[in-house]
GULUM-133794 format. One line per field, with one value per atom (N, C-alpha, C, O): x, y, z; atom name. Coordinates in Angstrom, 1 decimal, padded with zeros to 4 digits. Each point is the difference from the previous one (the first is absolute). Example, Ala and Ser with C-alpha at 12.3 -4.5 7.8 and 13.67 -1.06 7.14 Angstrom:
BEGIN
east <- [013.2 -000.9 000.9 001.0 -001.4 000.9 -000.8 000.5] .
north <- [-005.7 001.2 001.2 000.0 001.1 001.1 001.1 001.1] .
up <- [007.8 000.0 000.0 000.7 -001.4 000.0 000.8 000.1] .
name <- [N CA C O N CA C O] .
This chain:
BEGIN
east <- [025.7 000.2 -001.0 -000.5 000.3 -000.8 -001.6 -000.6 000.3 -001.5 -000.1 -000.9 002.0 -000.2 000.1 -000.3 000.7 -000.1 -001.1 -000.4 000.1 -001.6 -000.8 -000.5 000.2 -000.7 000.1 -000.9 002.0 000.2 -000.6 -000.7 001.3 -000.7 -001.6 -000.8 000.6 -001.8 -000.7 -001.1 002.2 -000.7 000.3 -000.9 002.4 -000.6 -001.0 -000.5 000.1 -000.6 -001.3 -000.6 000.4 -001.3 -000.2 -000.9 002.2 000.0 -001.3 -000.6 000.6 -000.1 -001.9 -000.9 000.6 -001.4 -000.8 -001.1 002.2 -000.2 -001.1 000.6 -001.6 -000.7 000.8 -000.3 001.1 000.7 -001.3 000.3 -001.5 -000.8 -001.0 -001.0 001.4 -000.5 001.0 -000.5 001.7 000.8 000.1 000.6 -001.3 -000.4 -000.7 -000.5 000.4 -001.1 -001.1 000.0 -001.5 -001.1 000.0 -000.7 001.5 -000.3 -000.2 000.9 -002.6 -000.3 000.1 -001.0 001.9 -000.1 000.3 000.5 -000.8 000.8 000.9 000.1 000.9 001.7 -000.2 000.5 -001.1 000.3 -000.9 000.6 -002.2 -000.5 001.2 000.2 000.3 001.2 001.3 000.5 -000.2 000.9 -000.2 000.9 -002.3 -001.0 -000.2 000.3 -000.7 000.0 000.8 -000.4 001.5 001.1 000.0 000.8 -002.0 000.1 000.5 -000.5 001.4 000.0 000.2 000.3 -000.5 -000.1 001.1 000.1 000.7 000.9 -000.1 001.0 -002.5 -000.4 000.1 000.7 -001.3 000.2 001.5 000.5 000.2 001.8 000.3 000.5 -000.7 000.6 -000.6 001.0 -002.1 -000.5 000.7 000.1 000.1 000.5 001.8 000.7 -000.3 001.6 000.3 001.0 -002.0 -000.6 -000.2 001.1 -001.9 -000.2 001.4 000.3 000.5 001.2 001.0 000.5 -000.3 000.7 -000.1 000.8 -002.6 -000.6 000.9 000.9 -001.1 -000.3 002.5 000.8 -000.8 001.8 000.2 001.2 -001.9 000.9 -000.7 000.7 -001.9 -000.5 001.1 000.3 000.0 001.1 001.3 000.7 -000.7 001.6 -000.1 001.0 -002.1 000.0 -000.3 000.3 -000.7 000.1 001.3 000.6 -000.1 001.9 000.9 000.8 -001.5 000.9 -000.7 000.5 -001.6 -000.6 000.9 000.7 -000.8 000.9 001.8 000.7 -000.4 001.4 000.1 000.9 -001.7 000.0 000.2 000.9 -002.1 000.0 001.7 000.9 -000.9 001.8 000.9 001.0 -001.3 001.2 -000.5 000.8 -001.8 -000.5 001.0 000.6 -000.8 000.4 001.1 000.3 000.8 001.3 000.4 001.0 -001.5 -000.3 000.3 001.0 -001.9 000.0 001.1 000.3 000.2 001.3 001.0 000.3 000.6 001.1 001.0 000.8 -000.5 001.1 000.0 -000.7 001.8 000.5 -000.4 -001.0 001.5 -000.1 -001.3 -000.5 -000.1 -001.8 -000.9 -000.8 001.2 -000.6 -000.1 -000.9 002.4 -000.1 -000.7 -000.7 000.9 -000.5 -001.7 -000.4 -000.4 -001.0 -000.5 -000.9 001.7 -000.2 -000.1 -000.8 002.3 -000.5 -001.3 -000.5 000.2 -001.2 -001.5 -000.9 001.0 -001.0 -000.4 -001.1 002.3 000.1 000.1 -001.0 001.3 000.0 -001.5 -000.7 000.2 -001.4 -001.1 -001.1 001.5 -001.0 000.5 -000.9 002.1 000.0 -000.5 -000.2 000.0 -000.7 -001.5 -000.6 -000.1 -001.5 -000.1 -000.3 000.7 -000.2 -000.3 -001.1 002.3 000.1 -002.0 -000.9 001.4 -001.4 -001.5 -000.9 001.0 -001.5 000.5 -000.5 001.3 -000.2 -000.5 -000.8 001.6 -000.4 -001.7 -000.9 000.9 -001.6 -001.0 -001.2 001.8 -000.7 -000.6 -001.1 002.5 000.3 -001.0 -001.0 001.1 -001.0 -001.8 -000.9 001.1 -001.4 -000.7 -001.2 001.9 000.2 -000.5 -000.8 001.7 000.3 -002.0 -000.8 000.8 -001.3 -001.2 -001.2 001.8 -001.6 000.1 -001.0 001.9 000.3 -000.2 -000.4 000.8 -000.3 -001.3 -000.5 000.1 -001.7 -000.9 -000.9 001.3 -000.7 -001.5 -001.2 002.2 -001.2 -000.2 000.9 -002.4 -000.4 000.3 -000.2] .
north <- [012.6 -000.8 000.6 -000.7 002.1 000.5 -000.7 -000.7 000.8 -000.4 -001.3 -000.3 -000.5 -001.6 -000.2 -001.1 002.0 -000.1 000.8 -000.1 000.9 000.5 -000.8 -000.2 -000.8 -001.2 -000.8 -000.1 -000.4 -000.8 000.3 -000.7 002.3 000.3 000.7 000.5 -000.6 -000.4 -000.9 000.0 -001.3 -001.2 -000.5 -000.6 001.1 -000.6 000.9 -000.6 002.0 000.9 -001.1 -000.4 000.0 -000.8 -001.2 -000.3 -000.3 -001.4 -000.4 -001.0 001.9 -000.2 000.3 -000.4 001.3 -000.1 -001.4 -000.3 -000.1 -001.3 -001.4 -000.6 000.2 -000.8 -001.7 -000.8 000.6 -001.2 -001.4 -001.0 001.1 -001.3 000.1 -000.7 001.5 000.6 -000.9 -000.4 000.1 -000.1 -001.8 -000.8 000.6 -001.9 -000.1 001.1 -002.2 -000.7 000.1 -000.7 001.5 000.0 000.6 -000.5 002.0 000.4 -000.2 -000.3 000.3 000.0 -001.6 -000.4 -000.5 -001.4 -000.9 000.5 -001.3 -001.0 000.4 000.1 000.2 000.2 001.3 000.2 000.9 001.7 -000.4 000.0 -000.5 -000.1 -000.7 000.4 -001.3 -000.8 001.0 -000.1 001.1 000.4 001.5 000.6 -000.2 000.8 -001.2 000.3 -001.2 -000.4 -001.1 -000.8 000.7 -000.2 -002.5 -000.9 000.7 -001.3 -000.6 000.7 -001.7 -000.6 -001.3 -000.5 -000.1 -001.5 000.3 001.0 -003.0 -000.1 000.6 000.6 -000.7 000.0 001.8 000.5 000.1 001.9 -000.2 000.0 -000.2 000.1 -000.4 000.8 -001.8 -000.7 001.2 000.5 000.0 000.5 001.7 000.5 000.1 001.1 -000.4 000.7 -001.7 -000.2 000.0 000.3 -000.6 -000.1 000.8 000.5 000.4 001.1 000.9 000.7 -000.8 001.2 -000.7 000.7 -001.7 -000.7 000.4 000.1 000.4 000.4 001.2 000.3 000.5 001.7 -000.3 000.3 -000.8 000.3 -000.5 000.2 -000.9 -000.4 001.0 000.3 000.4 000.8 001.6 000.6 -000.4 000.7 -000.1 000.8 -002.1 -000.8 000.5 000.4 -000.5 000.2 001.5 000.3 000.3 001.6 000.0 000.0 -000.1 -000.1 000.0 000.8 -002.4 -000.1 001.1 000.9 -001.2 000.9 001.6 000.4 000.4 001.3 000.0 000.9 -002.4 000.0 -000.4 000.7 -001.7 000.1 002.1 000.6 -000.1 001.0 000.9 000.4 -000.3 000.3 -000.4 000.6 -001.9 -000.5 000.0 -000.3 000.7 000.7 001.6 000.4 000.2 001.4 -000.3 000.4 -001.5 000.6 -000.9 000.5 -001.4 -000.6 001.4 000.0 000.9 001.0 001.4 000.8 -001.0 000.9 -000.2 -001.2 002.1 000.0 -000.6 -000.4 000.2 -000.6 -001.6 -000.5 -000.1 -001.5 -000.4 -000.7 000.9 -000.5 -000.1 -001.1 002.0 000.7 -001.3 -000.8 001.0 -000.9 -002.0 -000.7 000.4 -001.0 -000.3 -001.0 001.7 000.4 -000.5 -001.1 002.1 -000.2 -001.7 -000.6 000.1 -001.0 -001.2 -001.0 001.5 -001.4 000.5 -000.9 002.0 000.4 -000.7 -000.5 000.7 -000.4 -001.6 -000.5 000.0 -001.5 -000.2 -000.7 000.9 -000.5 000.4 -000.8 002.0 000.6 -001.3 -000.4 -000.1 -000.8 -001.5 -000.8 000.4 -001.4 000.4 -000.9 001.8 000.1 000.1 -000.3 001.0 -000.1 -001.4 -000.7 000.0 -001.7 -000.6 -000.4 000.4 -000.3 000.2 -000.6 001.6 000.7 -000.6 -000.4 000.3 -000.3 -001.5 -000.5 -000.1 -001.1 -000.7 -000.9 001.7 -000.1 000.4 -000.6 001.6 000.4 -001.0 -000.1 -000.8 -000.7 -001.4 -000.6 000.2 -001.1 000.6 -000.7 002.0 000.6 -000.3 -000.6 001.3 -000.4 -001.5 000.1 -001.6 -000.9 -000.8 -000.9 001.8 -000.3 000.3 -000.7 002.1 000.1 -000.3 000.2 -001.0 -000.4 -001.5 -000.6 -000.1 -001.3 -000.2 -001.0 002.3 000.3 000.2 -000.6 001.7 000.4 -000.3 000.8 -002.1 -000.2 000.6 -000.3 001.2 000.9 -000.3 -000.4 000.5 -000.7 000.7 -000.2] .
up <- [004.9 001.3 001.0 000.9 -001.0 001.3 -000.4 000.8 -001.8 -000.4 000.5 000.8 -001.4 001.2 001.3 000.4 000.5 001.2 000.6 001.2 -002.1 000.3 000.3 001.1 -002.7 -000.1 001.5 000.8 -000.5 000.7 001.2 000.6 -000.2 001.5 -000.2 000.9 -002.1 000.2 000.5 000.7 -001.6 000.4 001.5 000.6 000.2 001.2 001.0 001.0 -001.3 000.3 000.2 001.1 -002.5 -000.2 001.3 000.8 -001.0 000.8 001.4 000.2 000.5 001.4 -000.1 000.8 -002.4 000.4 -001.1 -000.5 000.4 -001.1 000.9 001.0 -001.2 000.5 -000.1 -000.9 001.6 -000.6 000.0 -000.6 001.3 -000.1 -001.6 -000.3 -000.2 -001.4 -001.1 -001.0 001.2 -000.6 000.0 -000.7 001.6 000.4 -001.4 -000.3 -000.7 -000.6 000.4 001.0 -001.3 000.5 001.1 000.9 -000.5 001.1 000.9 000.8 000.0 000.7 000.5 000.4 -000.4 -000.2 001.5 001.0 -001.1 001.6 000.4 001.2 -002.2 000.4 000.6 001.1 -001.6 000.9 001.4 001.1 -001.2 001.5 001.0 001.2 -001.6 000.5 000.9 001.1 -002.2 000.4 000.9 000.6 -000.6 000.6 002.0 001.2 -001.6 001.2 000.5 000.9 -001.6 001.0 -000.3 000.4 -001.3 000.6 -001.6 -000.9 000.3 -000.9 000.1 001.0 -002.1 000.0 -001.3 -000.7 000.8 -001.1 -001.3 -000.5 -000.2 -001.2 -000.3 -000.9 001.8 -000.1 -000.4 -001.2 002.4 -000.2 -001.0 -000.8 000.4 -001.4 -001.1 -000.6 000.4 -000.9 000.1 -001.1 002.0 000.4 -000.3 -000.7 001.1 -000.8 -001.6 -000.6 000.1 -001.7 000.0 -000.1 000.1 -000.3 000.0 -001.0 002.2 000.4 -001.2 -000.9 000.9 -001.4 -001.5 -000.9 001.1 -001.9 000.3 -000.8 001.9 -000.2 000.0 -000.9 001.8 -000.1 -001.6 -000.3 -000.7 -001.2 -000.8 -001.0 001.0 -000.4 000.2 -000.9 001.8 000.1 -000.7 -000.7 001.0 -000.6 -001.5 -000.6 -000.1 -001.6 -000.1 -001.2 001.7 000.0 -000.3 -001.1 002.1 000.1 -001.3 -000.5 000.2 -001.2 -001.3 -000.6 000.6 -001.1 000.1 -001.0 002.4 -000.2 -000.3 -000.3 000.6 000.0 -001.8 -000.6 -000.3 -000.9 -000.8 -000.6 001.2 -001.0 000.6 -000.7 002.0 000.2 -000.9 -000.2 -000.5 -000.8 -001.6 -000.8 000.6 -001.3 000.0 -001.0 002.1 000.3 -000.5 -001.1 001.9 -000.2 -001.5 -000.5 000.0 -001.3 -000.9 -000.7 000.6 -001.2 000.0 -000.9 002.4 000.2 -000.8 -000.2 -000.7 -001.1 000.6 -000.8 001.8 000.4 000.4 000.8 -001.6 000.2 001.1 000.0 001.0 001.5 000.2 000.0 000.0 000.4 -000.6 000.5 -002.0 -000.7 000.8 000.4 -000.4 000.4 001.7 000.4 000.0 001.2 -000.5 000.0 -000.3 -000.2 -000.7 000.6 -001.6 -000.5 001.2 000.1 001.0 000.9 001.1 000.6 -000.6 001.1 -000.6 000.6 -001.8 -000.8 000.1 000.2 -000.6 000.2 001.5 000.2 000.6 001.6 000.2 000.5 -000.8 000.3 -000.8 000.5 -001.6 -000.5 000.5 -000.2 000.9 000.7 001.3 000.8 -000.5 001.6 000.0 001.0 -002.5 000.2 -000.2 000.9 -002.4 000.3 001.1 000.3 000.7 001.3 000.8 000.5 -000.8 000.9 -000.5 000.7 -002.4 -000.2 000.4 001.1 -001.7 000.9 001.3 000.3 000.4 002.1 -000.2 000.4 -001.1 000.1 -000.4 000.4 -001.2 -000.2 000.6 000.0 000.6 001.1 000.9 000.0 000.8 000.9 -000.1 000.6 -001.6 -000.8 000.0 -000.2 000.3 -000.4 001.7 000.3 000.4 001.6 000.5 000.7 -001.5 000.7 -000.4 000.4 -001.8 -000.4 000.7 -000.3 000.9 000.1 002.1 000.6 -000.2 001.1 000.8 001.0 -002.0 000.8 -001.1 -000.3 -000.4 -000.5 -000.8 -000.1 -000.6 -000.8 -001.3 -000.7 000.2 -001.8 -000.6 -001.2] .
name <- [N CA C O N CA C O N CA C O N CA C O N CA C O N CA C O N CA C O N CA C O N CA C O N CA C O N CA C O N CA C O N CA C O N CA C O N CA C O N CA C O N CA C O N CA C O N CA C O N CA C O N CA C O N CA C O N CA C O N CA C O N CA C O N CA C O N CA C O N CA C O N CA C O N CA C O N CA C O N CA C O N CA C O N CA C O N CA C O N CA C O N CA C O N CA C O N CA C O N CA C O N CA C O N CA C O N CA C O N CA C O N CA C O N CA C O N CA C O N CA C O N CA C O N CA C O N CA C O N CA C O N CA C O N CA C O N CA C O N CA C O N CA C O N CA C O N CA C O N CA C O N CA C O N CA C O N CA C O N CA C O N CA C O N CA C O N CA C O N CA C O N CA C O N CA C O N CA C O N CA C O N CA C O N CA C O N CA C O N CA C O N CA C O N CA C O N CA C O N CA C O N CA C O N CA C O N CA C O N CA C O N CA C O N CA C O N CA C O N CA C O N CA C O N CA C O N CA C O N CA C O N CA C O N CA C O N CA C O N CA C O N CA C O N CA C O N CA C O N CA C O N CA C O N CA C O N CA C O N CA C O N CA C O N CA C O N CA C O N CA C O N CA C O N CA C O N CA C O N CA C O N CA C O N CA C O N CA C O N CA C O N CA C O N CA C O] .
């Protein structure tokens, strides 16, 4: 437990010198000058809400992915309870990434239909 909260308070250690206009599509792009000087039009916004949508389901499936391997964990524990435990984490963990690649996909769908990209 201590090694994971190491981890953890590394990473927000990390946070603050994290370049977030790095993390935009194409970096240096319309959307960071935009948000560098203050002016946007619809099309930025729309494209900066898509983007915060990819990166929150991109999260969303981390989620399930670590909550899957939690219910692998308690899956191989000797005990009855533990066991079934694990079996519904497993299953609820894999109806929730569905979920997810789904929406991801719908997203995906939005923005090629949106900003019209080839």
């Amino acid at each position: 437990m201590k090694e994971i909260l190491e981890i953890i308070a590394g990473v927000i250690h990390a946070l603050p010198s994290l370049d977030v206009f790095s993390l935009i599509p194409g970096g240096d792009t319309e959307l960071a000058k935009a948000f560098q000087s203050g002016e946007f039009s619809w099309n930025l916004i729309l494209a900066y809400g898509l983007y915060l949508a990819q990166f929150g389901l991109g999260a969303a499936g981390l989620s399930a992915v670590i909550y899957m391997m939690i219910g692998g964990y308690r899956y191989i524990m000797p005990t009855e309870d533990a066991k079934e435990k694990g079996k519904d984490s497993i299953k609820n963990a894999l109806i929730g990434f569905t979920i997810i690649v789904l929406a991801w996909a719908a997203v995906d769908v939005v923005i090629i239909l949106l900003t019209e990209r080839s």
